[in-house]
N, C-alpha and C positions, 0 to 999 in steps of 0.2 A: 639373141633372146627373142623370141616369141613376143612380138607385140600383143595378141592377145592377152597370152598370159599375166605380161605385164599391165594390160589394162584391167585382167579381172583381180589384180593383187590389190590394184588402189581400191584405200577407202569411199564407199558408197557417199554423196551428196547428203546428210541429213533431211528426210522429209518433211515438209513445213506443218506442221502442226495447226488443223485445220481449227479454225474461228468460228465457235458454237454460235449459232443462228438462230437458234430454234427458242434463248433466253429471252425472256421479255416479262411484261403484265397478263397475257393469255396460256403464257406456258407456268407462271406460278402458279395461277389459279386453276387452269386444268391438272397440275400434279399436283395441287394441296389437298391433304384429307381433309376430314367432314367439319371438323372442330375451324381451320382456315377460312374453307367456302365460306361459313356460319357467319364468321367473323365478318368477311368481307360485304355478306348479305346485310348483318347489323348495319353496316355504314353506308351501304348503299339505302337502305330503309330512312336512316338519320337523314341522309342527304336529302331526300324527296320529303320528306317529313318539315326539315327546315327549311327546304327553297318553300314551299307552299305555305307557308307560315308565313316568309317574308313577305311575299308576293300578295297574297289575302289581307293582311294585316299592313302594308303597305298601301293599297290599292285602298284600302280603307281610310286609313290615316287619311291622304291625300285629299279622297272625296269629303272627310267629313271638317276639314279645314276651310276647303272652299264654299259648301254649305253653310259653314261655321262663320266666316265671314259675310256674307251674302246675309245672313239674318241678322249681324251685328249690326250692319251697315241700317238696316232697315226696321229695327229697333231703336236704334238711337235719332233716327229720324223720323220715328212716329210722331201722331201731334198727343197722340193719349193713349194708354192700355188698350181700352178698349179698340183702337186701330190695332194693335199690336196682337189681342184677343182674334179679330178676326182675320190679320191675315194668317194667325195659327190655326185656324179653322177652313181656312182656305186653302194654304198650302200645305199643314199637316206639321208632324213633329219629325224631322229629317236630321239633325246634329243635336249634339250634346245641350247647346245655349237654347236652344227653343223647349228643347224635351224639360228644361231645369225651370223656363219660363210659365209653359205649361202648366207643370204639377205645382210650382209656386200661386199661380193666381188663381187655380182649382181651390190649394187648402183654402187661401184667401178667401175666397167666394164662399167654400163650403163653411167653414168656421164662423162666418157673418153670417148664414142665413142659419144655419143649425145647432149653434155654440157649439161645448162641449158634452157630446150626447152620449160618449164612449172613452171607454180610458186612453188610450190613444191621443184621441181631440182631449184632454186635460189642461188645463193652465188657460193662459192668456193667446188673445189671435199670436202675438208675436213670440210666443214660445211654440204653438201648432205652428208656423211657418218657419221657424227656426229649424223644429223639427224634420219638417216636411224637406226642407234645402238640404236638410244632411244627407238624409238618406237618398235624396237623390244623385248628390254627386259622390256618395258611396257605392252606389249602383253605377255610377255611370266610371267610376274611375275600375272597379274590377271588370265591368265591360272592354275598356280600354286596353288594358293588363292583361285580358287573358291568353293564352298560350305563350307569352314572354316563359313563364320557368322553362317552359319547354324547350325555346330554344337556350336560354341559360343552361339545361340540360347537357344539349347536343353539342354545346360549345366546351363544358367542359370536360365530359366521357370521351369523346369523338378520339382527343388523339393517343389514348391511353386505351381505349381501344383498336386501333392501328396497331398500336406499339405491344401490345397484345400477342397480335398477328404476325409482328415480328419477331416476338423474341421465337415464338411456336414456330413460325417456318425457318428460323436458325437452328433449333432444336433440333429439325425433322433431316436440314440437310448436315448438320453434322453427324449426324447418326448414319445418315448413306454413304460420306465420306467414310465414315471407320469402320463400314461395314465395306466399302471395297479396295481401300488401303490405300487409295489415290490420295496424300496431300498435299499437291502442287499445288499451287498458286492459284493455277488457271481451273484448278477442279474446286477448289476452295471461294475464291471472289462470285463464281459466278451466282450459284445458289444462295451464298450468304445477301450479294446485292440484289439477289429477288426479293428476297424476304423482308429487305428494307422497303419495298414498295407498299406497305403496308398500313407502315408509319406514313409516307407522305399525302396517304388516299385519305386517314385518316388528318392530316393536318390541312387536308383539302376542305376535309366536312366541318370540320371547328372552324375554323376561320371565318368563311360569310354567316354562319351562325350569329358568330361573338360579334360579329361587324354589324347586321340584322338587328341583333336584342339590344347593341349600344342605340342605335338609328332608334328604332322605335323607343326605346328608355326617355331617350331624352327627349324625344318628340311631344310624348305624351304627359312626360314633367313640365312642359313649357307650356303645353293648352291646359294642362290641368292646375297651372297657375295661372291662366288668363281666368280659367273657369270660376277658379275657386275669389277674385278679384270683382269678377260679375255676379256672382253668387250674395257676397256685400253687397252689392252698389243695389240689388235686385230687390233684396231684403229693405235699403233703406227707403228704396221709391214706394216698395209696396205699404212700409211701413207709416211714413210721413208725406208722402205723395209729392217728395222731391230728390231730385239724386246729385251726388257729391260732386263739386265743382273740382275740376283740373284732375280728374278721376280715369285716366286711363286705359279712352275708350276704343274700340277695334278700329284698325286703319283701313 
């Protein structure tokens, strides 16, 4: 027999079935329609939206702690208001404790030399300065507050918009499987586990959010209780021109 022959009779080697390369995060995104990109852009928007949030609001916190400190210190170690008047005059109103000190010994001053000249200034000095404290540290506590919903936002859409993006780029690539009748395995995981990338970009952007708005949350609960603790003691010195023993004061 014919050695050749007998070599072209045997069965051919199977060809190894070559290892798609080209899957990844830049090939889902280049073959996703406009509705995917959309998506993707939404979270990358979220993303930059809450790093800079964090960072601003962060960066704030931190400054207005150590200001906040720095005047406590040298509050409680005046010899009288009036030292306390002018080193606010000097240095300016830079954190929440000085700004609340401020417009507290302003109504003071203003109510003793002008009484009540306006409905506003009504009642007694210690209802005008009762007054006066509120609204100050209403103002100062939604100064504090603001942009927090927003990242509470980001942290809770973010990954339900991901998952958005997934269920839609599973949709897209079953639809080109049974349009080309391939459903091996290997035609089926690859596209389905693109599409999962979607979900994890989006549990990318949720997470330092939720992590962000806890930080700053409690942050701003813990000075907004020191505040709200000096906001008394501030009230009773202004009031009786002496202030509470074993009361609490900044370290």
């Amino acid at each position: 027999m014919n050695p050749s022959a007998v070599a072209a009779s045997l069965p051919m080697p199977a060809a190894s079935v070559p290892v798609p390369t080209e899957l990844g995060f830049v090939h889902f995104i280049g073959q996703t329609d406009a509705v995917g990109q959309g998506l993707f852009g939404i979270l990358v928007l979220m993303s930059l939206v809450s790093w800079i949030l964090i960072v601003t609001k962060g960066v704030a916190l931190l400054g207005r702690q150590q200001r906040s400190k720095a005047f406590l210190r040298a509050f409680w170690n005046a010899d009288s208001l009036d030292a306390v008047h002018h080193q606010i005059q000097a240095q300016g109103v830079a954190d929440p404790f000085s700004h609340l000190t401020a417009h507290a010994m302003q109504a003071q001053s203003h109510h003793a030399r002008f009484g009540a000249s306006k409905l506003e200034e009504a009642g007694s000095a210690q209802e005008f300065l009762t007054r006066t404290i509120k609204k100050v540290l209403d103002e100062i506590t939604m100064d504090m507050e603001s942009g927090l919903s927003v990242l509470a936002t980001i942290g809770a859409t973010a990954p339900f918009v991901g998952l958005f993006g997934t269920v839609w780029g599973v949709y897209h690539a079953l639809l080109a499987i049974g349009a080309t009748g391939a459903g091996t395995l290997d035609k089926v995981a690859g596209p389905v586990g693109e599409a999962l990338i979607m979900t994890g970009v989006g549990l990318a952007v949720a997470i330092p959010a939720v992590m962000g708005y806890n930080w700053l949350t409690r942050s701003n609960r813990v000075w907004g209780a020191r505040l709200d603790a000096f906001a008394f003691e501030l009230f009773t010195f202004l009031s009786t021109g002496q202030t509470l023993k074993g009361s609490g004061k900044a370290n």
